[in-house]
C-alpha positions as CSV (number, residue, x, y, z in Angstrom):
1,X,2.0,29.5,-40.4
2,X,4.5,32.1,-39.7
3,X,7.5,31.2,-38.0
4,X,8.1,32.4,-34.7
5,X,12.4,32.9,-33.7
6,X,12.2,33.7,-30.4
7,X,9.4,34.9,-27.4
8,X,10.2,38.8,-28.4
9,X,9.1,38.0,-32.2
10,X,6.0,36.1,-30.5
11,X,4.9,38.8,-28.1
12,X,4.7,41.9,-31.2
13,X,2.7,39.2,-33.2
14,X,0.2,39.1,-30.5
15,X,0.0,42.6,-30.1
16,X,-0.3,43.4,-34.1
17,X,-3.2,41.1,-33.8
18,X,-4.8,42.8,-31.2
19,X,-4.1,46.1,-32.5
20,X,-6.2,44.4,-36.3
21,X,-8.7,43.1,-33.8
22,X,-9.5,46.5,-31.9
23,X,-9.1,48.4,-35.7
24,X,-11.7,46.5,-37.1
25,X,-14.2,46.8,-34.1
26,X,-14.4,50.2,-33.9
27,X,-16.8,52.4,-35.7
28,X,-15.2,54.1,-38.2
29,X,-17.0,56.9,-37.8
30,X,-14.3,57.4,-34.9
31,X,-11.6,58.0,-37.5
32,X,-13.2,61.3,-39.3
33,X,-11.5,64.4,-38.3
34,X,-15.2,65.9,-37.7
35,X,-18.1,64.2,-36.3
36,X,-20.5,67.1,-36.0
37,X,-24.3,67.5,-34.6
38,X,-26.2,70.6,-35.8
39,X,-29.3,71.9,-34.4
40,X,-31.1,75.3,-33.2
41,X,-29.1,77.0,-30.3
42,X,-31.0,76.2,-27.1
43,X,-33.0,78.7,-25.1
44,X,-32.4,79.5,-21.8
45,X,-35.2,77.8,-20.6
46,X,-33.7,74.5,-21.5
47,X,-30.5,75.3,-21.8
48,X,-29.4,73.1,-18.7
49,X,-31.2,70.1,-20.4
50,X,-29.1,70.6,-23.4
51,X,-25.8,71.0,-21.3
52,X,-26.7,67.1,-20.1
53,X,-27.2,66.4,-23.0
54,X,-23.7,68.0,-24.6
55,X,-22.1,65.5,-21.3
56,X,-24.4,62.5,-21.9
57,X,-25.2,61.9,-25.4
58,X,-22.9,63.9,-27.8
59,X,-20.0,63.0,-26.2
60,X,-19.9,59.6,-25.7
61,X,-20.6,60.0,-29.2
62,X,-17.4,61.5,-30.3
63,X,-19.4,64.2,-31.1
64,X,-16.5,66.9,-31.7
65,X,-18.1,69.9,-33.6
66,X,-21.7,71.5,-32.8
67,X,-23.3,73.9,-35.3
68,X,-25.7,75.8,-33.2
69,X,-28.2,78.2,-35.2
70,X,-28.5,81.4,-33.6
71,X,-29.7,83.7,-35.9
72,X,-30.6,87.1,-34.2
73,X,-31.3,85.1,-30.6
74,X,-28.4,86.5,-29.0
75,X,-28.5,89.7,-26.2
76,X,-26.2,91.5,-29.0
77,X,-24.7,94.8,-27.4
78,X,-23.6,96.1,-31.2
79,X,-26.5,96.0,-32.7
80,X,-29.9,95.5,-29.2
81,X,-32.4,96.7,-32.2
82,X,-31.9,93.0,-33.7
83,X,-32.3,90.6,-30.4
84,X,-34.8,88.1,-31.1
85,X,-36.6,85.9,-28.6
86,X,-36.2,83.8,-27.7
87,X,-32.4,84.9,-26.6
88,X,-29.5,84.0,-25.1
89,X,-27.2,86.0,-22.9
90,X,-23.4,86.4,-22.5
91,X,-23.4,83.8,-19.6
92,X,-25.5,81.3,-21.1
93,X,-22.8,81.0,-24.1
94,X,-20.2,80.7,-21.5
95,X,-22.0,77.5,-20.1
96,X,-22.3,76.5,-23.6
97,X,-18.6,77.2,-24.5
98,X,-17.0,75.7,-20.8
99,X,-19.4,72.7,-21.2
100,X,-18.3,72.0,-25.1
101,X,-14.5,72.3,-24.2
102,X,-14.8,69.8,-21.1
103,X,-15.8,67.3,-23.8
104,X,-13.9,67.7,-26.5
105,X,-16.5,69.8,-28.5
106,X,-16.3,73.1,-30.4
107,X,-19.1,75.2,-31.1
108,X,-19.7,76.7,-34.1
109,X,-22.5,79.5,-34.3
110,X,-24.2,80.0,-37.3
111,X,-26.7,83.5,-38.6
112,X,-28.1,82.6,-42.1
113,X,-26.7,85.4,-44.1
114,X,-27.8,85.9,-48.0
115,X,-31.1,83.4,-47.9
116,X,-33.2,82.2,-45.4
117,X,-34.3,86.2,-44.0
118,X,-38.1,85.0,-43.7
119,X,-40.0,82.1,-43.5
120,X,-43.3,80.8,-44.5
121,X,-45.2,84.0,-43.5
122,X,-43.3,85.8,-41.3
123,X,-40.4,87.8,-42.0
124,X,-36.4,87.8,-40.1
125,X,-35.5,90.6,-38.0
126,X,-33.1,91.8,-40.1
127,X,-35.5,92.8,-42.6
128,X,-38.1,93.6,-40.1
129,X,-36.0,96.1,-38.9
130,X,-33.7,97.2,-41.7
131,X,-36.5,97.1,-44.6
132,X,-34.3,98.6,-46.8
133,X,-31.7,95.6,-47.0
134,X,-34.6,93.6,-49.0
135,X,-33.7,92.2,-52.2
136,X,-37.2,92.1,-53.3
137,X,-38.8,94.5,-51.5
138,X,-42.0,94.5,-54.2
139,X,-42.7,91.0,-52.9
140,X,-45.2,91.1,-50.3
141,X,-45.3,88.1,-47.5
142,X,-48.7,86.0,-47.9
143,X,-51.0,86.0,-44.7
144,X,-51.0,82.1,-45.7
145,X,-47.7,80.9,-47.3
146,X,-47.9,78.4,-50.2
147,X,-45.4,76.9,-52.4
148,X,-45.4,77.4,-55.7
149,X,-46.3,80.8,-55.9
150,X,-46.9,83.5,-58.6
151,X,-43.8,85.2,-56.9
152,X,-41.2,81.9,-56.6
153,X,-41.1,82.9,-53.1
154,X,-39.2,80.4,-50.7
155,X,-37.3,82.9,-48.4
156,X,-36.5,86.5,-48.5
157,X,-32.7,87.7,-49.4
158,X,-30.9,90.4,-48.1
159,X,-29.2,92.7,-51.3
160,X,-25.5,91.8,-50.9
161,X,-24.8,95.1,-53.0
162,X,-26.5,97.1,-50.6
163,X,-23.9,99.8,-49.0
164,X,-24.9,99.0,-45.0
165,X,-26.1,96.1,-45.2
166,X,-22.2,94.3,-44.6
167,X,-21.5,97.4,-41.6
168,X,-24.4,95.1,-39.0
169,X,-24.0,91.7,-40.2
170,X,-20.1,91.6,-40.2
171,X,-20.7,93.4,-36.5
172,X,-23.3,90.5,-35.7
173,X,-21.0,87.6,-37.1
174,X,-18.0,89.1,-35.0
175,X,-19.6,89.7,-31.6
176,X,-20.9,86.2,-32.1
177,X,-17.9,84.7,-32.8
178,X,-16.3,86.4,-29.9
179,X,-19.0,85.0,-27.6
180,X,-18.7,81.4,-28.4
181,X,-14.9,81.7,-28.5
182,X,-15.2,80.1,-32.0
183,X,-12.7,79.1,-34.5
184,X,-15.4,78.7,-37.3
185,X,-18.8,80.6,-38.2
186,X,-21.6,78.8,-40.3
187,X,-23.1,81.4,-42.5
188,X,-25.9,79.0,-44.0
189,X,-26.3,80.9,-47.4
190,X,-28.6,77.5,-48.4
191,X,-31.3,77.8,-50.7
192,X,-30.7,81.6,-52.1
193,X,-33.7,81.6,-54.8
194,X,-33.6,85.6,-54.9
195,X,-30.1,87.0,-55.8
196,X,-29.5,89.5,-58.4
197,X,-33.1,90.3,-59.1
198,X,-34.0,92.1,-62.4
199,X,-35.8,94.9,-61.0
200,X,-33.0,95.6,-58.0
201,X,-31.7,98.9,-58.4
202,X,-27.8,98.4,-57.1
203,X,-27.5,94.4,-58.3
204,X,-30.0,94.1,-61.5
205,X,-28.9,92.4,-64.2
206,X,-25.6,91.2,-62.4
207,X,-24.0,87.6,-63.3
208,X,-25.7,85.6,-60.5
209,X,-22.4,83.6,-59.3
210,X,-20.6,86.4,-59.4
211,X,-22.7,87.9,-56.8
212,X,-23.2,85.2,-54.8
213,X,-18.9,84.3,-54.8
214,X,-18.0,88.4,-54.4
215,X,-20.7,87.8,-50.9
216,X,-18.8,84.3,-50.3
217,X,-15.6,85.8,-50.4
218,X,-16.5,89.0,-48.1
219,X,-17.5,86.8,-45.2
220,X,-14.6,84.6,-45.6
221,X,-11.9,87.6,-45.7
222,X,-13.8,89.0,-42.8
223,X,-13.6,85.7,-40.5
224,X,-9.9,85.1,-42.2
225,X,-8.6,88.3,-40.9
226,X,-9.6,86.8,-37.2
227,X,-8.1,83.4,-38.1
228,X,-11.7,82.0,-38.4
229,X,-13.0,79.3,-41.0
230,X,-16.3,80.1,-42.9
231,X,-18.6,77.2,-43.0
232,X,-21.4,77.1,-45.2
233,X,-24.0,74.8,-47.4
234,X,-23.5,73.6,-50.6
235,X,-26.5,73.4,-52.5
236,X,-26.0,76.8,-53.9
237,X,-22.8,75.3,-55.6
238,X,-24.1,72.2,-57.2
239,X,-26.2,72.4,-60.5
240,X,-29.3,71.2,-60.0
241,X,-30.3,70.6,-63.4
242,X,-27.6,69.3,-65.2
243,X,-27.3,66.8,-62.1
244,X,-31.3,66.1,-61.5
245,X,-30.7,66.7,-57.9
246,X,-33.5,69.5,-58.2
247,X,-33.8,73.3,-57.3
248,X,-33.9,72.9,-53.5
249,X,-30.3,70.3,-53.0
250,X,-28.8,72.0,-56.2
251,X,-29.4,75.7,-58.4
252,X,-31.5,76.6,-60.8
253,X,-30.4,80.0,-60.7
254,X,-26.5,79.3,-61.7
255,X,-25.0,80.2,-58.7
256,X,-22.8,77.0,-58.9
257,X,-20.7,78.5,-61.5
258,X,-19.6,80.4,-58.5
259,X,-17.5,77.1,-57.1
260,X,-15.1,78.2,-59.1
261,X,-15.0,81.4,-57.9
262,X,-14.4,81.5,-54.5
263,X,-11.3,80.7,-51.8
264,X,-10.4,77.1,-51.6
265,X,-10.3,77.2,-48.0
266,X,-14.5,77.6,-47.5
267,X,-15.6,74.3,-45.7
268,X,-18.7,72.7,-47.9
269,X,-21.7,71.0,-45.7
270,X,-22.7,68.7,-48.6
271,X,-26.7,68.0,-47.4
272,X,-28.5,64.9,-48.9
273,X,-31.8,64.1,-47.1
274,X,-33.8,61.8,-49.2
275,X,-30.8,60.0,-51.5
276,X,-27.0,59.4,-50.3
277,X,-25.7,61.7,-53.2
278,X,-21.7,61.3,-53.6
279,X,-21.2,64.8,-54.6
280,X,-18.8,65.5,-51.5
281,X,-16.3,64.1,-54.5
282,X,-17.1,67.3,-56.3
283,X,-16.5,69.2,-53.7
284,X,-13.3,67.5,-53.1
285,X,-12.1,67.7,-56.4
286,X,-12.9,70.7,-56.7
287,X,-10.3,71.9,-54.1
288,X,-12.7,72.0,-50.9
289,X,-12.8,70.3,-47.7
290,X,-16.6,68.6,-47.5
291,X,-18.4,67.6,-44.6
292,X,-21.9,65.5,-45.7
293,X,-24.8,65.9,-43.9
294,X,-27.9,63.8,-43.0
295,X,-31.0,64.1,-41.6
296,X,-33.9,62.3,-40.4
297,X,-33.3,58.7,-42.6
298,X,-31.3,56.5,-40.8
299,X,-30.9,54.2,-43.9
300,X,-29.6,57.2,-46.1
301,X,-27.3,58.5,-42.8
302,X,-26.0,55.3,-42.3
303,X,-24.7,54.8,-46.2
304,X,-23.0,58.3,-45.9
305,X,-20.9,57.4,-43.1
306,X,-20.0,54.4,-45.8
307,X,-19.5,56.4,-48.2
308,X,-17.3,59.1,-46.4
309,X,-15.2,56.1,-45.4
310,X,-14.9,54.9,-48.6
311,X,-13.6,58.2,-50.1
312,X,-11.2,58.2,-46.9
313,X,-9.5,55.1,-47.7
314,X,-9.8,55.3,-51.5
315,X,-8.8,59.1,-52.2
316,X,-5.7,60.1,-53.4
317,X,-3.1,61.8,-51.0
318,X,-4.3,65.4,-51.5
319,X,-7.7,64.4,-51.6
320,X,-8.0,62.1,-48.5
321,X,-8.0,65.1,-46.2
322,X,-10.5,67.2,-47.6
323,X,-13.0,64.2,-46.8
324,X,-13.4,65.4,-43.1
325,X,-16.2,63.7,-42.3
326,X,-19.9,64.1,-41.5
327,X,-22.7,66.1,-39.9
328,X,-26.4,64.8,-38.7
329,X,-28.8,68.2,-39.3
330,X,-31.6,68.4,-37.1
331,X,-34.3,71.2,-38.1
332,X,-36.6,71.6,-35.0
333,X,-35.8,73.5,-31.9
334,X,-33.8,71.9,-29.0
335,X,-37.5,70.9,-27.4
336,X,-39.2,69.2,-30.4
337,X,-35.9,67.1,-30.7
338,X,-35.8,65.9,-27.2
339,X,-39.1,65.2,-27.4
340,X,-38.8,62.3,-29.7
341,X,-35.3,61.6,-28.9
342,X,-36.1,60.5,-25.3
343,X,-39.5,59.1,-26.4
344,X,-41.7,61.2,-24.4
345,X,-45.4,60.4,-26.8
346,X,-44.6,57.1,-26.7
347,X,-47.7,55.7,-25.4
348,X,-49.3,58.6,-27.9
349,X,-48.5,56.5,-30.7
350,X,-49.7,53.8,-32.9
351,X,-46.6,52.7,-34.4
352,X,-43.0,53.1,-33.8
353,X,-41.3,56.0,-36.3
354,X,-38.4,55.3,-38.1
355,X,-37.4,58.2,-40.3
356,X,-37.1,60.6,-37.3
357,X,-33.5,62.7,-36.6
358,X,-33.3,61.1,-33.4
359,X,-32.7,57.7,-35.0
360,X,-31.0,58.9,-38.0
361,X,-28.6,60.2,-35.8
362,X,-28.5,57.1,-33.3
363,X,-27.6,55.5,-36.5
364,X,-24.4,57.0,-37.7
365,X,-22.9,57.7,-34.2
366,X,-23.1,54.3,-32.1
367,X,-23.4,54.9,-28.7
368,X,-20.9,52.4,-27.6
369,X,-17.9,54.3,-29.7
370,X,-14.7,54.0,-27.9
């Protein structure tokens, strides 16, 4: 029993309580510096939907950072020759970006620079239209893409020694950037399998992290000199054998020697889809600030928001920070999500689904935050 002097004495024990009481009932995903939703950028066919949804469902939510891919499907007035459709125009960012800021959410674009310039069979508009930026030129897309193949061919790379190549994507990243009013730029540089080829004229035979920290570091001094924060992914920074996370969440192809390499201030989006790996403590560690991402198994999102508060509470001083928080990944476009996020097959299907985005992401952000 703790003794109680006088009414004054009485009155702040009652409100510590309540202050323990409200502490321990509220989700503590609502304590992470970022609580962030990535997905394609809408189109403008849907892009009102998507604004109601910004109000209705990422907000309430706490949802305070999006991560829209845009790729080339922008209206870009430096470089027209590589507008994609479908596409979205100056004023149609300016819903997105007024929309955001009335609740509490910053946008963060994102073009997949390094990796990711085709997919399956079809090749990215960069390359489709600058031919010459190819890395691997020699390989030829399949009609009908399978994996493995004779070629190890996942997704094209642009050559990062190439002399141009740096003039239109930095001119693509800034316009962007302008656009969305952005403080931060997602480069996605995920899953780089070509980088440094043997039989590339300018980068042949080059140390593989060095290549990929020297492009790192370009981006990030470009966005720097505008006060801007490069985001990216982390596999290419883990080792993938030594760890047995595998050549897809981790490299094969020792580009993760290149963590120690490049600038400390490079925000890591730590992705673990099918196992809650800790490696955000790596990351940490290692001097970054790490965000870990989820995707469509609620079970494994709901044991990283765990595991984020865990290292929160458990770090070290100078670590503690550099936990910001975490990020659900969705990899359909805005249509395909909403889809199964607002049930619309419902009476299409035989059974309920459970490893969807949709509920992963129900999962680690309660509705009911407040």
């Amino acid at each position: 029993m703790i003794p109680v002097n006088n009414i004054r004495q009485f009155c702040l024990l009652l409100m510590l309580v309540a202050n323990l009481n409200a502490t321990a009932q509220k989700p503590i995903i609502d304590s992470f510096p970022v609580r962030a939703f990535s997905i394609a950028a809408p189109t403008q066919q849907n892009l009102d939907s998507f604004l109601v949804f910004m109000q209705k469902e990422l907000a309430p939510r706490k949802i305070n950072r999006l991560v829209l891919r845009v790729d080339y499907g922008y209206q870009f007035q430096s470089h027209p020759e590589l507008i994609d459709t479908p596409f979205l125009r100056k004023e149609d960012v300016k819903k997105l970006v007024t929309t955001a800021r009335s609740n509490g959410i910053e946008v963060i674009p994102q073009i997949n620079l390094l990796g990711h310039q085709s997919w399956a069979s079809k090749t990215g508009k960069l390359l489709r239209v600058y031919p010459q930026f190819d890395e691997t030129p020699w390989v030829e897309m399949p009609e009908k893409y399978e994996w493995p193949n004779k070629d190890g061919l996942y997704c094209k790379s642009y050559c990062p020694s190439h002399p141009d190549v740096h003039k239109v994507v930095f001119s693509l990243m800034d316009e962007l950037c302008d656009a969305f009013e952005s403080t931060a730029f997602h480069a996605g540089m995920d899953e780089v399998f070509y980088i440094g080829e043997e039989k590339c004229p300018r980068c042949g035979g080059l140390d593989k992290a060095e290549l990929f920290a020297k492009e790192l570091t370009l981006i990030r001094n470009r966005l720097a000199a505008s006060n801007r924060k490069l985001w990216i992914w982390g596999d290419r920074l883990i080792d993938g054998k030594t760890t047995g996370i595998g050549m897809w969440e981790g490299s094969f192809n020792s580009t993760h020697r290149a963590i120690d390499l490049i600038p400390k201030d490079v925000v890591i989006c730590d992705w673990h889809y099918e196992r809650p790996d800790k490696t955000a403590v790596y990351f940490a560690m290692k001097g970054f600030s790490v965000i870990t991402c989820s995707w469509n198994k609620p079970s494994v999102g709901v044991q990283q928001v765990q595991d984020m508060a865990e290292f929160r509470q458990s770090a070290t001083g100078p670590m503690k920070e550099r936990f910001l928080g975490v990020m659900e990944t969705v990899w359909s476009p805005v249509t395909s999500f909403f889809t199964g996020y607002y049930d619309k097959n419902k009476d299409d299907r035989k059974q309920p689904q459970v490893n969807t985005p949709w509920n992963c992401f129900r999962a680690m952000f309660p509705a009911e935050s407040k």
